[in-house]
MIDOSE-1310 file (N, C-alpha, C; in nm, 2 decimals, decimal comma, always signed):
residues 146
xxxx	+0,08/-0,12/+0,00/+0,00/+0,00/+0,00/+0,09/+0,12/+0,00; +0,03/+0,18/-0,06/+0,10/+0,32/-0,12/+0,07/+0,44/-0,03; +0,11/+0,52/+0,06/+0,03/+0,67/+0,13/+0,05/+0,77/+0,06; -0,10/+0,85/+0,06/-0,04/+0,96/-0,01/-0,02/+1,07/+0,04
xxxx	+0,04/+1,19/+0,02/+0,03/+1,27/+0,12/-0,08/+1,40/+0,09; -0,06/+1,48/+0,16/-0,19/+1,56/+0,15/-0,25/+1,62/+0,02; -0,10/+1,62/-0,03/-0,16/+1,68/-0,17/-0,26/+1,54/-0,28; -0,23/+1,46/-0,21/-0,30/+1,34/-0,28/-0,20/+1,29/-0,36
xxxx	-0,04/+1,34/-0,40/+0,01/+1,26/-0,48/+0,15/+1,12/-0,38; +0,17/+1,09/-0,51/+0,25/+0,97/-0,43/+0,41/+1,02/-0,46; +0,49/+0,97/-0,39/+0,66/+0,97/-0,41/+0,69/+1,10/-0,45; +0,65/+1,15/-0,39/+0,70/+1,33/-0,39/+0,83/+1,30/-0,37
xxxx	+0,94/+1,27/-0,31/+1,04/+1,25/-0,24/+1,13/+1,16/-0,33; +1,03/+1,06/-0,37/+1,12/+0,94/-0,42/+1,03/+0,96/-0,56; +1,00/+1,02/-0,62/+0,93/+1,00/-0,76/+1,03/+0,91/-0,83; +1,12/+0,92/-0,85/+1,16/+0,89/-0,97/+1,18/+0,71/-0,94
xxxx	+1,19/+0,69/-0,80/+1,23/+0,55/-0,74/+1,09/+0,44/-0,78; +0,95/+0,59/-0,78/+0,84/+0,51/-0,77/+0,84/+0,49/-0,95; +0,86/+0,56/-1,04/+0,87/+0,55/-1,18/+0,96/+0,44/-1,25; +1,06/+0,41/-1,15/+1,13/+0,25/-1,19/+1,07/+0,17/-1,13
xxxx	+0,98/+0,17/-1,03/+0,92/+0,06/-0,98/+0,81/+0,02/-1,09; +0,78/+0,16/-1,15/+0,61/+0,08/-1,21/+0,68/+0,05/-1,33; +0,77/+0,14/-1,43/+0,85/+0,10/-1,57/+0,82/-0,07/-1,55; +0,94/-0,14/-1,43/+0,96/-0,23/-1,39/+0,83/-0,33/-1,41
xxxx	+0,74/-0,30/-1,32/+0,62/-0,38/-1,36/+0,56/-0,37/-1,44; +0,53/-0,25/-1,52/+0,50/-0,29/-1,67/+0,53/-0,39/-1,77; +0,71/-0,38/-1,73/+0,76/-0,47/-1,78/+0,73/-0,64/-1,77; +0,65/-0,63/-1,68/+0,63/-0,84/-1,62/+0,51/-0,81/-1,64
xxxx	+0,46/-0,79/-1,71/+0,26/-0,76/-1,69/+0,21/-0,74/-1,81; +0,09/-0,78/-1,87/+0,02/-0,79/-2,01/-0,11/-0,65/-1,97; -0,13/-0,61/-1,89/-0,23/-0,51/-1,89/-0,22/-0,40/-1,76; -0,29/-0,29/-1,75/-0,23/-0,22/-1,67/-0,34/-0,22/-1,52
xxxx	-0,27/-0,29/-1,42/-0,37/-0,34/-1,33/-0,40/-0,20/-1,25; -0,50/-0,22/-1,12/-0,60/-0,14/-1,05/-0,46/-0,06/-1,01; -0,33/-0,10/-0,93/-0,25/-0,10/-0,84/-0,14/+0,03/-0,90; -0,09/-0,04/-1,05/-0,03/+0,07/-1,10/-0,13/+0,17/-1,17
xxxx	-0,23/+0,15/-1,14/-0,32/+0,29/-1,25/-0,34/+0,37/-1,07; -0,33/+0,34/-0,97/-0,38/+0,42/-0,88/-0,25/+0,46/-0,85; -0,13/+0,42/-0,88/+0,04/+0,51/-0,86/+0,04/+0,55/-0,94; +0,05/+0,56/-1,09/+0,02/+0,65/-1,18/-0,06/+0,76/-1,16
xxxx	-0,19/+0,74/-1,14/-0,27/+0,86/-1,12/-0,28/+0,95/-0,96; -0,17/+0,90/-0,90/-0,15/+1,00/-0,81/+0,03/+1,06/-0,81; +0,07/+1,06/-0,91/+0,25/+1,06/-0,99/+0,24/+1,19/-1,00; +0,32/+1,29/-1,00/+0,30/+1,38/-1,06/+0,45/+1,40/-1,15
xxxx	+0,34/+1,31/-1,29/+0,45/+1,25/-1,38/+0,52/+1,42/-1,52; +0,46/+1,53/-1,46/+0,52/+1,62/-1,55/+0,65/+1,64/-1,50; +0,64/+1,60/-1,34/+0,81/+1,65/-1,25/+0,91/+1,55/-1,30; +0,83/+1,44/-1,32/+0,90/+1,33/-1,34/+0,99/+1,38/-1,51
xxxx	+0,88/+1,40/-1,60/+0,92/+1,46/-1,75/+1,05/+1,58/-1,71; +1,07/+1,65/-1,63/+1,15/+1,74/-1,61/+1,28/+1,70/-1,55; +1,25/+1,59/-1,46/+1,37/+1,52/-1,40/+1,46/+1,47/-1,49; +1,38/+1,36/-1,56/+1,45/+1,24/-1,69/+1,35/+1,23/-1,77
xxxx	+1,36/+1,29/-1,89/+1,27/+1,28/-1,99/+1,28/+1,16/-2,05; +1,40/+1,08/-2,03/+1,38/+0,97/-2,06/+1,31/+0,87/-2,01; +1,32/+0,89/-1,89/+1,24/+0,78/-1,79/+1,08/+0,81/-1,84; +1,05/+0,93/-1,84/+0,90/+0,94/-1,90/+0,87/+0,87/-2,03
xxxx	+0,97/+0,92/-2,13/+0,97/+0,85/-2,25/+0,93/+0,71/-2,22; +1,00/+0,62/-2,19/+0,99/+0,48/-2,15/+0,90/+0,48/-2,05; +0,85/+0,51/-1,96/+0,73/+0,46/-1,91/+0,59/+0,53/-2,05; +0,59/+0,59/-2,09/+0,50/+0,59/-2,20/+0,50/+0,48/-2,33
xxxx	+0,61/+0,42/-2,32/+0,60/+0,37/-2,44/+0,61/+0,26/-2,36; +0,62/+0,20/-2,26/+0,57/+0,07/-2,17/+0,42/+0,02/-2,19; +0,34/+0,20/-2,15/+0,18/+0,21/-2,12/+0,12/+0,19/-2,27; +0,22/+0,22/-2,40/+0,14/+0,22/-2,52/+0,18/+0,08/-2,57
xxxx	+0,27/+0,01/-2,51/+0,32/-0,10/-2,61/+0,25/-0,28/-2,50; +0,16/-0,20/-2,41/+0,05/-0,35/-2,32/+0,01/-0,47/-2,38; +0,04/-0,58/-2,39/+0,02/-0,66/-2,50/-0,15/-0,65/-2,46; -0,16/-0,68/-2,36/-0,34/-0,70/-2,36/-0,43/-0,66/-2,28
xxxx	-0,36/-0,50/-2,31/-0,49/-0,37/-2,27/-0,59/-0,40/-2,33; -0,69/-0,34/-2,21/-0,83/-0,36/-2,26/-0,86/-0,21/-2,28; -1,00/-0,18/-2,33/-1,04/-0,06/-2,34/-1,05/+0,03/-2,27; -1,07/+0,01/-2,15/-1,07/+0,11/-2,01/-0,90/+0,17/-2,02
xxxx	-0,83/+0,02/-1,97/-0,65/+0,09/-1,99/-0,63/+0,16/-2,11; -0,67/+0,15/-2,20/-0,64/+0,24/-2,28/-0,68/+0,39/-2,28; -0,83/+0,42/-2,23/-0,87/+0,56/-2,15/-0,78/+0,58/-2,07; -0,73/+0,53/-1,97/-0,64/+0,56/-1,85/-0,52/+0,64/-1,91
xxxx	-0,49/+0,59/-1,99/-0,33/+0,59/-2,08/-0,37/+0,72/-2,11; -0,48/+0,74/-2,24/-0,49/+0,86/-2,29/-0,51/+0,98/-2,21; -0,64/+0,98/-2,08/-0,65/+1,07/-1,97/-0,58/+1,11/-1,95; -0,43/+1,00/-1,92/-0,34/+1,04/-1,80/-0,18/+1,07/-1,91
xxxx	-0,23/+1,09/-1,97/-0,08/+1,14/-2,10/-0,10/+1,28/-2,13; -0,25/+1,28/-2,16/-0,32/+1,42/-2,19/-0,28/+1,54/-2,07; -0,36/+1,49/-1,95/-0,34/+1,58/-1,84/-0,18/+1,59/-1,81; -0,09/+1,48/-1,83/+0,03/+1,53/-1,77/+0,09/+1,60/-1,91
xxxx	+0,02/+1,60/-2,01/+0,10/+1,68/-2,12/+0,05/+1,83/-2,10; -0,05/+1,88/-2,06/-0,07/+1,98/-2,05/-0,01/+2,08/-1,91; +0,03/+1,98/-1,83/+0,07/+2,02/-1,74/+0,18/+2,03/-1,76; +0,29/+2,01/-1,85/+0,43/+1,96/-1,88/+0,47/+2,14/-1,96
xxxx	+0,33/+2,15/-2,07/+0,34/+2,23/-2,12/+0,28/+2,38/-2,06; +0,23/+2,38/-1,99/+0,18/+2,49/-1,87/+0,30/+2,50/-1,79; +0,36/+2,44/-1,75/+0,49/+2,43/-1,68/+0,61/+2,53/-1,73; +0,60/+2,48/-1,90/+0,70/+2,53/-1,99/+0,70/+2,66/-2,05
xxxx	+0,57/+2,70/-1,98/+0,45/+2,87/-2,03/+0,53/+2,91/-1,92; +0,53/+2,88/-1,83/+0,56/+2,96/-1,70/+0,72/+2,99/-1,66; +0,84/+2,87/-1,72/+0,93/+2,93/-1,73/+0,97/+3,01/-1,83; +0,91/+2,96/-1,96/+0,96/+3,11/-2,01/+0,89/+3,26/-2,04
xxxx	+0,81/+3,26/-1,92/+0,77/+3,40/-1,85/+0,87/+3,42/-1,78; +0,91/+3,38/-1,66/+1,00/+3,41/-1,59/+1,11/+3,38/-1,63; +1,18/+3,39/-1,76/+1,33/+3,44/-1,72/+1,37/+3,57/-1,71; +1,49/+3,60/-1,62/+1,54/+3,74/-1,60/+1,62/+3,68/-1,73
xxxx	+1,66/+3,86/-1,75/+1,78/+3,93/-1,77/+1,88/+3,91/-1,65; +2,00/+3,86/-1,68/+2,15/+3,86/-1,59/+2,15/+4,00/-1,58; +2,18/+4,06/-1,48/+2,25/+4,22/-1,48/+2,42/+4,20/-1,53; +2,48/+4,26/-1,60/+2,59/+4,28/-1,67/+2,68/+4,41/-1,63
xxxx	+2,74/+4,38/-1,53/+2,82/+4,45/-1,46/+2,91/+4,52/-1,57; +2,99/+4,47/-1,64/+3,08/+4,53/-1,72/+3,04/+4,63/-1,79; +2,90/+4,59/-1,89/+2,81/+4,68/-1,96/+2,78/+4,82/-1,89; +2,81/+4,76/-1,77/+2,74/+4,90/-1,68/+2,84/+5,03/-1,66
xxxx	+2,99/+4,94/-1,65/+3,09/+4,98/-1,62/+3,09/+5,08/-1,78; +3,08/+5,02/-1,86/+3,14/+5,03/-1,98/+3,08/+5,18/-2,01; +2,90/+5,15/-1,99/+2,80/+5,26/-1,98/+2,84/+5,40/-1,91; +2,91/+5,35/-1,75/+2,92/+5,46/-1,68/+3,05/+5,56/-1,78
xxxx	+3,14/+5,50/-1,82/+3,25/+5,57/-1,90/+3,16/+5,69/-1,97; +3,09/+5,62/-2,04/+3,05/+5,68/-2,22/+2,94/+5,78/-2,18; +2,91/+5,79/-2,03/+2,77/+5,88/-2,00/+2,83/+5,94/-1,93; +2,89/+6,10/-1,96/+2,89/+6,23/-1,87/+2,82/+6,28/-1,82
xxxx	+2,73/+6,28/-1,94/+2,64/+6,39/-1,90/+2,43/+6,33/-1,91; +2,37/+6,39/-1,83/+2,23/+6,37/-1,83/+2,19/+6,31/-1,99; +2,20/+6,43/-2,08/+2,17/+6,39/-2,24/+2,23/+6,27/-2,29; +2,33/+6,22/-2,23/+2,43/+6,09/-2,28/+2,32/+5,95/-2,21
xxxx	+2,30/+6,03/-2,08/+2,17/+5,91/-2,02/+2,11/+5,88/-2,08; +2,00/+5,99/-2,13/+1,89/+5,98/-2,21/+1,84/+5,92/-2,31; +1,95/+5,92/-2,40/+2,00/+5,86/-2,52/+2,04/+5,71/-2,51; +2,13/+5,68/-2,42/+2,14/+5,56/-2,41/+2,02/+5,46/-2,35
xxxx	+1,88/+5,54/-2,27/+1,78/+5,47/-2,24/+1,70/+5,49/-2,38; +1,66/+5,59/-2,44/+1,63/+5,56/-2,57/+1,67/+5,47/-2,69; +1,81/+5,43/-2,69/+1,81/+5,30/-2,77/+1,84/+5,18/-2,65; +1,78/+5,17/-2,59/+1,76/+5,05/-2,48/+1,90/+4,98/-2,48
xxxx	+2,03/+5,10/-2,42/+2,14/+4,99/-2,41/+2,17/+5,01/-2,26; +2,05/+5,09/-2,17/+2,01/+5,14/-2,08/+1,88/+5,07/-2,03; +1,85/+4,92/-2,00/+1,73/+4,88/-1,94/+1,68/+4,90/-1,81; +1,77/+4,92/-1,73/+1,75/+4,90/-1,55/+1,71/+5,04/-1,51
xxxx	+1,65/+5,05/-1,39/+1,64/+5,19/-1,39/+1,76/+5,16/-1,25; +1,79/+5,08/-1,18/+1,92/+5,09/-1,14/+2,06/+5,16/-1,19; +2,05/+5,09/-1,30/+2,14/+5,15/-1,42/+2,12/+5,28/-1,39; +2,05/+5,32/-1,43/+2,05/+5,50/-1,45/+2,05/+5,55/-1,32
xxxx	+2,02/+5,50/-1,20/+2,05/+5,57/-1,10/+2,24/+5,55/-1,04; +2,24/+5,43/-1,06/+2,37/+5,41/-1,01/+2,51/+5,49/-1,09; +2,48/+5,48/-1,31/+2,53/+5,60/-1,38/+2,51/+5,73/-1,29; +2,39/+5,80/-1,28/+2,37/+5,94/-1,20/+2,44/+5,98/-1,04
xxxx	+2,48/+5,91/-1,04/+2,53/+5,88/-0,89/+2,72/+5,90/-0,92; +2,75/+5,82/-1,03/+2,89/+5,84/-1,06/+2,91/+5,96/-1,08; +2,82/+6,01/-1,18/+2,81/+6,20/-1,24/+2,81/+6,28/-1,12; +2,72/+6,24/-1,06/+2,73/+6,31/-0,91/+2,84/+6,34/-0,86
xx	+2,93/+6,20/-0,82/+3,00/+6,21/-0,76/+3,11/+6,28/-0,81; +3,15/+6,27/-0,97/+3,26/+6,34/-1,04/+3,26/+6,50/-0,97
């Protein structure tokens, strides 16, 4: 027996331990029993896809290659390939929202040189070789100081 924890999934901790275990029994088994469809369906097999895409790979092509799935396992399969694809792909929306920009020290350096004056600022935030508004305060601050 499997516990799950509150979020309802299983092997949060050990996912990837629990993903060789079922690969594994897929492997000795002609259809997909009650046991692995209820570890499967509490997997949260997109982390898994992010971990080792290979291991996902091969457990998908374990679940499609069943010698004698019946019709229900085959819903299961499709359900549960669908939802963790969308979630794989929702995943993949959200990091590339969130990448920074690295801050580029040198650039900055390089900037502080070439900017004397206020109009030199300006200019350089008008062809955006000036993004940060750090940048421009930290430039204004060197002017200052000169």
């Amino acid at each position: 027996v499997v516990s799950t924890q509150s979020t309802g999934r299983v092997g949060r901790n050990n996912m990837m331990l629990f993903l060789d275990i079922i690969i594994r029994h897929l492997s000795v088994v002609d259809m997909l029993d009650e046991n692995a469809q209820y570890v499967l369906d509490r997997m949260n097999l997109a982390d898994c896809f992010a971990k080792n895409p290979n291991k996902y790979h091969e457990l998908v092509d374990k679940l499609s290659n069943l010698p004698s799935a019946n019709l229900e396992n085959l819903k299961f399969v499709i359900r549960l390939t669908t939802e963790e694809t969308r979630s794989i792909a929702n995943s993949q929306k959200v990091a590339r929202r969130s990448k920074k920009t690295v801050f580029d020290t040198q650039e900055l350096n390089r900037l502080m040189e070439t900017c004397s004056s206020l109009q030199k600022i300006v200019e350089r935030i008008d062809d955006r070789s000036i993004t940060s508004m750090f940048g421009v305060v930290d430039i204004l601050l060197k002017i200052y100081v000169k």
